[in-house]
DSSP file (Angstrom, degrees, kcal/mol; ACC not computed):
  #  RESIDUE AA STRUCTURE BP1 BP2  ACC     N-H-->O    O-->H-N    N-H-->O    O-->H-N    TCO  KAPPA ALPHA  PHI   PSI    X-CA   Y-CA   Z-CA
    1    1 A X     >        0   0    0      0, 0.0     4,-1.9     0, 0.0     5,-0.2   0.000 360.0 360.0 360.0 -39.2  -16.6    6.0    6.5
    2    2 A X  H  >  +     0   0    0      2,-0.2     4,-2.5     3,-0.1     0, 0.0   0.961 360.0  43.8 -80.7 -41.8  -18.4    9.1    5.7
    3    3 A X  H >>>S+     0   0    0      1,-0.2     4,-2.3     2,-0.2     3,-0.8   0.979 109.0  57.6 -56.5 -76.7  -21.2    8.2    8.5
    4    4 A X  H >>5S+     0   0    0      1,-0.2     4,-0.8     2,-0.2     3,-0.6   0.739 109.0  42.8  -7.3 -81.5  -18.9    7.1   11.1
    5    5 A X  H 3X5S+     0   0    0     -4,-1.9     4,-3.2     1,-0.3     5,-0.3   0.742 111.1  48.4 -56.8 -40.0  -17.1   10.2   11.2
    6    6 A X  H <X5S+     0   0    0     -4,-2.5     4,-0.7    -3,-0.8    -1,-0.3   0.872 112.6  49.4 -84.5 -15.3  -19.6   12.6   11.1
    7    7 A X  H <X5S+     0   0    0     -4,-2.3     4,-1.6    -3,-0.6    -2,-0.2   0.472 114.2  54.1 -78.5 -19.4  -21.7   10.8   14.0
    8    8 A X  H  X<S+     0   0    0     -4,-0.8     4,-3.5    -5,-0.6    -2,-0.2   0.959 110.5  43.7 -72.1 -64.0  -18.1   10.8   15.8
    9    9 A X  H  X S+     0   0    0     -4,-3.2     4,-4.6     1,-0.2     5,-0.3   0.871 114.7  43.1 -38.0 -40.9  -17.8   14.3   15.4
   10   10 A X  H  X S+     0   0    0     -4,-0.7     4,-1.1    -5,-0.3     5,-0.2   0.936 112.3  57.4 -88.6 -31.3  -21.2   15.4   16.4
   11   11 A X  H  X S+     0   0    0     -4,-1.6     4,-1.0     1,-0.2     5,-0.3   0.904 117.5  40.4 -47.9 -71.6  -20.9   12.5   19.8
   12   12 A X  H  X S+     0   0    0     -4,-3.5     4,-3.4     1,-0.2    -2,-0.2   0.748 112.5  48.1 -55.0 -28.6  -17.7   14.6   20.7
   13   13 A X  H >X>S+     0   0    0     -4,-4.6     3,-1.6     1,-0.2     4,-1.1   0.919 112.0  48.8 -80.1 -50.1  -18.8   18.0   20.0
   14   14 A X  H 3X5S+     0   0    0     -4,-1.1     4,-0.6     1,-0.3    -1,-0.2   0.736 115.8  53.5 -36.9  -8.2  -22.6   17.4   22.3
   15   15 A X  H 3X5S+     0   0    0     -4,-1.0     4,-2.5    -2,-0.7    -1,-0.3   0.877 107.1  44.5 -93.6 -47.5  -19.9   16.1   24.8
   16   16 A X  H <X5S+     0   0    0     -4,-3.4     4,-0.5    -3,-1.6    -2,-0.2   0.962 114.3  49.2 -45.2 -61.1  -17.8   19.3   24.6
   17   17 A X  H ><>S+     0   0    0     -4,-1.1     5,-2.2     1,-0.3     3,-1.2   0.850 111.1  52.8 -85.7 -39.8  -21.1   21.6   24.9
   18   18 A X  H ><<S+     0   0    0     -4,-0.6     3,-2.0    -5,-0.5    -1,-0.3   0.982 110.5  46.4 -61.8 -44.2  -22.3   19.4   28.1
   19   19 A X  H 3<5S+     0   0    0     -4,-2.5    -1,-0.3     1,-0.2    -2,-0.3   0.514 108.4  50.0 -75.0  14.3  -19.2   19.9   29.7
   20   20 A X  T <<5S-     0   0    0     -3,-1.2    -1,-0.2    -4,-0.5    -2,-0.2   0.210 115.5-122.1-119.2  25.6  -19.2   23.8   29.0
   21   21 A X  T < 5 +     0   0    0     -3,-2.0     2,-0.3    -5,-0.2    -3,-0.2   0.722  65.9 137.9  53.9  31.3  -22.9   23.3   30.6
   22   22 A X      < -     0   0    0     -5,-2.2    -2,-0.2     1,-0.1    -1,-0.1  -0.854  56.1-129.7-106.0 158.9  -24.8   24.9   27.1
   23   23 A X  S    S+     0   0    0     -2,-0.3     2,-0.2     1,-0.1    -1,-0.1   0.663  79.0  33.5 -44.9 -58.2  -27.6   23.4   25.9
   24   24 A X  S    S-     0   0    0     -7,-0.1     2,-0.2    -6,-0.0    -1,-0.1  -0.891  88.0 -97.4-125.5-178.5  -27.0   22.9   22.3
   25   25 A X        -     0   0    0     -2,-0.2     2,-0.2     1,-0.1   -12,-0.0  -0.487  45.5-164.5 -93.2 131.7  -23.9   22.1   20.3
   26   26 A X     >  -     0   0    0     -2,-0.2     4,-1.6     1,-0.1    -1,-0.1  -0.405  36.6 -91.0-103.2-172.9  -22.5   25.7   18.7
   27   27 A X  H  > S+     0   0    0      2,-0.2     4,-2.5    -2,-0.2    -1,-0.1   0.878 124.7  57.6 -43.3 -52.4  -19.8   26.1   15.8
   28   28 A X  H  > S+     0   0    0      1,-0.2     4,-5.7     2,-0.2    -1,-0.2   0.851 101.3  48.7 -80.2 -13.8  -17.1   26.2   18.1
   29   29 A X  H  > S+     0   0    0      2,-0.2     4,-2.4     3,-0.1    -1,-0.2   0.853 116.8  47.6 -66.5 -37.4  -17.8   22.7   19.8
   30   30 A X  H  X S+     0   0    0     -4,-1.6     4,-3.1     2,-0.2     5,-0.2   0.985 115.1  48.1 -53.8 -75.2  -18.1   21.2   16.0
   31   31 A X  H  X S+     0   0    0     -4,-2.5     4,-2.0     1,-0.2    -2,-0.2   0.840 113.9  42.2 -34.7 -67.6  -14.8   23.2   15.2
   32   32 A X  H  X S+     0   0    0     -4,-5.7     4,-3.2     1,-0.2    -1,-0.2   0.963 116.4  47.8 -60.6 -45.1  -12.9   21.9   18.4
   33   33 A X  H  X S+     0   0    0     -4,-2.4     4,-0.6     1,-0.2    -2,-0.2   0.852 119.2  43.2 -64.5 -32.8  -14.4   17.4   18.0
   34   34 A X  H >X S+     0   0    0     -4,-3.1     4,-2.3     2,-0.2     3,-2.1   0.995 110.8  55.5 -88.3 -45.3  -13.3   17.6   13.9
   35   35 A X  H 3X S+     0   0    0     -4,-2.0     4,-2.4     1,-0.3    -2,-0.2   0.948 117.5  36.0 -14.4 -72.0   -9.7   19.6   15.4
   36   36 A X  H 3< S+     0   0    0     -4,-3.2     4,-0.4     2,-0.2    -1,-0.3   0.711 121.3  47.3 -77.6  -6.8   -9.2   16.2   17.8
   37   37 A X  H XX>S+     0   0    0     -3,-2.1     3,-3.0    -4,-0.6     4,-2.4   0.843 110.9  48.8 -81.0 -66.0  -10.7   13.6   14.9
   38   38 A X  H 3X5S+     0   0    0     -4,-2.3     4,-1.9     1,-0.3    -2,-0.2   0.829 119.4  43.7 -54.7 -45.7   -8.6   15.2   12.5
   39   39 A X  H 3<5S+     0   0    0     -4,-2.4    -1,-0.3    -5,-0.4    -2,-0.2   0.409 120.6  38.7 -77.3  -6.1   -5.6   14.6   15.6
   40   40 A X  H <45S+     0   0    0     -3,-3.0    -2,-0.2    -4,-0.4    -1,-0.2   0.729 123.2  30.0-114.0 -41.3   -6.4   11.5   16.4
   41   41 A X  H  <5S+     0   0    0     -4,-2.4     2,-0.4    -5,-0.2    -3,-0.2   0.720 111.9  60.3-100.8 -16.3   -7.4    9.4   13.3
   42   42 A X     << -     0   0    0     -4,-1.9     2,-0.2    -5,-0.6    -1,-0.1  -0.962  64.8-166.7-109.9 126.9   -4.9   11.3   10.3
   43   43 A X        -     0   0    0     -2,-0.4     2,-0.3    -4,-0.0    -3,-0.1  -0.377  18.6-140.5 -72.8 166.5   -1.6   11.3   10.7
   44   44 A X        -     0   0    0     -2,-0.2     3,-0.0     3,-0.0    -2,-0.0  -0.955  30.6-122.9-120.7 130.4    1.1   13.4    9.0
   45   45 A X        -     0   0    0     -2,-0.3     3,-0.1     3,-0.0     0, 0.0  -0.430  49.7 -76.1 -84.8 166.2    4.4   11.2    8.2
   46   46 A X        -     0   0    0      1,-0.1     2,-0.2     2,-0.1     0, 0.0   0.228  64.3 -85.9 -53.1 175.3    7.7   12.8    9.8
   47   47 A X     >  -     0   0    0     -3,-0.0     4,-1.6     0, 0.0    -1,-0.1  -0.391  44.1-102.5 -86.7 156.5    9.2   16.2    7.7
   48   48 A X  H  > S+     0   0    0     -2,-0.2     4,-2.8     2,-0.2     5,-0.1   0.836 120.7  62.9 -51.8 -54.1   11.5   15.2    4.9
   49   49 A X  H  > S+     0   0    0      2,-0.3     4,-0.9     1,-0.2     5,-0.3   0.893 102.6  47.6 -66.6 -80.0   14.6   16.3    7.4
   50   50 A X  H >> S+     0   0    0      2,-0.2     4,-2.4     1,-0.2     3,-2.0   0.861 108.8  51.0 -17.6 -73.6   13.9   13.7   10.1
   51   51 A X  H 3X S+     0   0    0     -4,-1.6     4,-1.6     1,-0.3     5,-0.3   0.904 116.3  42.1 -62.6 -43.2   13.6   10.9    7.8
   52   52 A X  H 3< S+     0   0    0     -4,-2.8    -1,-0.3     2,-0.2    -2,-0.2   0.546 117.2  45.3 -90.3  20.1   17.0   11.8    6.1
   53   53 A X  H << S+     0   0    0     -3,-2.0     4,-0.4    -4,-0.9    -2,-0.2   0.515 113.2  48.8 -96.9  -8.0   18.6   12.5    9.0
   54   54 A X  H  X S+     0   0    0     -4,-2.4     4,-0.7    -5,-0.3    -2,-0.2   0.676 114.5  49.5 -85.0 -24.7   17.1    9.3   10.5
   55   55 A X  H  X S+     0   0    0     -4,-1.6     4,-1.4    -5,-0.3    -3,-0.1   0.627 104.8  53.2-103.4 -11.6   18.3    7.2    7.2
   56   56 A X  H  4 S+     0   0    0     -5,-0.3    -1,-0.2     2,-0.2    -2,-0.2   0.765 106.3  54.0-101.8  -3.8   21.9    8.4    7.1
   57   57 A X  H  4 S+     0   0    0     -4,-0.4     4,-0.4     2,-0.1     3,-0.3   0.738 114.0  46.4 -84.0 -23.1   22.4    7.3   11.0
   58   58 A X  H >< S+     0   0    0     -4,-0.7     3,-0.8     1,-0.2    -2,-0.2   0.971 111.7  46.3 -75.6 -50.7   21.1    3.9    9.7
   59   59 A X  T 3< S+     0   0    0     -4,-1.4    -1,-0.2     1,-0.2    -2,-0.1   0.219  88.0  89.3 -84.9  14.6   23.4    3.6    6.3
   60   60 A X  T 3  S+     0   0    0     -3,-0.3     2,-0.5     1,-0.1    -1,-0.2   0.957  78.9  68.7 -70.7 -49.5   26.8    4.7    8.5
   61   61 A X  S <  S-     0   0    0     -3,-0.8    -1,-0.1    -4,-0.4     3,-0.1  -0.642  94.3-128.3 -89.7 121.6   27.3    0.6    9.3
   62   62 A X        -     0   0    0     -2,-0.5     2,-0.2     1,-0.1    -2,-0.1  -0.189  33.4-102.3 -31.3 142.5   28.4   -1.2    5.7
   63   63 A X        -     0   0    0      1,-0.1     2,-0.2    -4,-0.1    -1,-0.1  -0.536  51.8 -95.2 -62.5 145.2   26.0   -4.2    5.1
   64   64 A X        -     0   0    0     -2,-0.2    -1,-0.1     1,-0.1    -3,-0.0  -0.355  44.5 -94.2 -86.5 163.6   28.0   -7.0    6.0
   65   65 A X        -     0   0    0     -2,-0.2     2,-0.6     1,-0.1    -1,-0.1  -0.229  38.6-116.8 -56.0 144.7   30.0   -9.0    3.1
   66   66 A X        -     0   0    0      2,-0.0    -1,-0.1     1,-0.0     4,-0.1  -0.856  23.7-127.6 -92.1 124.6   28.1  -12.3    1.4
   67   67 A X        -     0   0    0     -2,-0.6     3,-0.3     1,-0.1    -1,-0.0  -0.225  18.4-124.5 -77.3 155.0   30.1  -15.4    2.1
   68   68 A X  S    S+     0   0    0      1,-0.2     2,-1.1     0, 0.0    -1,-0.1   0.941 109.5  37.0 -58.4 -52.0   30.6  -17.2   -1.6
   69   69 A X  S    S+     0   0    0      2,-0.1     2,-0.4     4,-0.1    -1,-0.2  -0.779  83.4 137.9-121.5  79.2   28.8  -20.9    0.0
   70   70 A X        -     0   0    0     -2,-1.1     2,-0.4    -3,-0.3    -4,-0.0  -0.900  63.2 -39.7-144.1 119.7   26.3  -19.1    2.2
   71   71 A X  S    S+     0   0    0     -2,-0.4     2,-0.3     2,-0.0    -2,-0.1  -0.865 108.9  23.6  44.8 -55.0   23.1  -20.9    1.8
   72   72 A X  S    S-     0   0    0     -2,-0.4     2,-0.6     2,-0.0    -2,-0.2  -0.872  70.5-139.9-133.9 140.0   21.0  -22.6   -0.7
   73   73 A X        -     0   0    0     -2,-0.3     2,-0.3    -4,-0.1    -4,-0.1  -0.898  21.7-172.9-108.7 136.0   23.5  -23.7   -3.7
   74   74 A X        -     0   0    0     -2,-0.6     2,-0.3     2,-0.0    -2,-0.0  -0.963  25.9-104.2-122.1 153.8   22.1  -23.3   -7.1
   75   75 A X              0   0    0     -2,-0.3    -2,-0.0     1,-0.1     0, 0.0  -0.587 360.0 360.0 -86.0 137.9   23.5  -24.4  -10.0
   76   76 A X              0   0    0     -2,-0.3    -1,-0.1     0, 0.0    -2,-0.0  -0.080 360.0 360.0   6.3 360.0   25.2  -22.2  -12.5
């Protein structure tokens, strides 16, 4: 993992520093390729607020009732 990523980094920033036509790769080209790793490959899950406002528009409809002889019969 650890290789990957830092060989990721260092393709993107030498890509950054060709297109800003320098020669070698400075601080800030590092700074921006881990900025876009860090934005592309970790996520952050939703704020607390979202998810319970997203889970009480889902629990508004009742689950529906369970018929008494609805499906597999098991005995007592």
């Amino acid at each position: 993992f650890t290789y990957r990523y830092v060989t990721s980094v260092l393709d993107d920033a030498r890509v950054f520093a060709n297109h800003a036509k320098k020669k070698t790769i400075d601080l800030d080209d590092v700074r921006l390729a881990v900025q876009m790793q860090l934005e592309k490959s970790f996520t952050s899950p939703p704020p607390r607020e979202v998810l319970l406002e997203l889970a009480r528009v889902k629990n508004v409809n009742p689950l529906p009732l369970i018929k008494p002889h609805c499906g597999l019969r098991l005995p007592p």
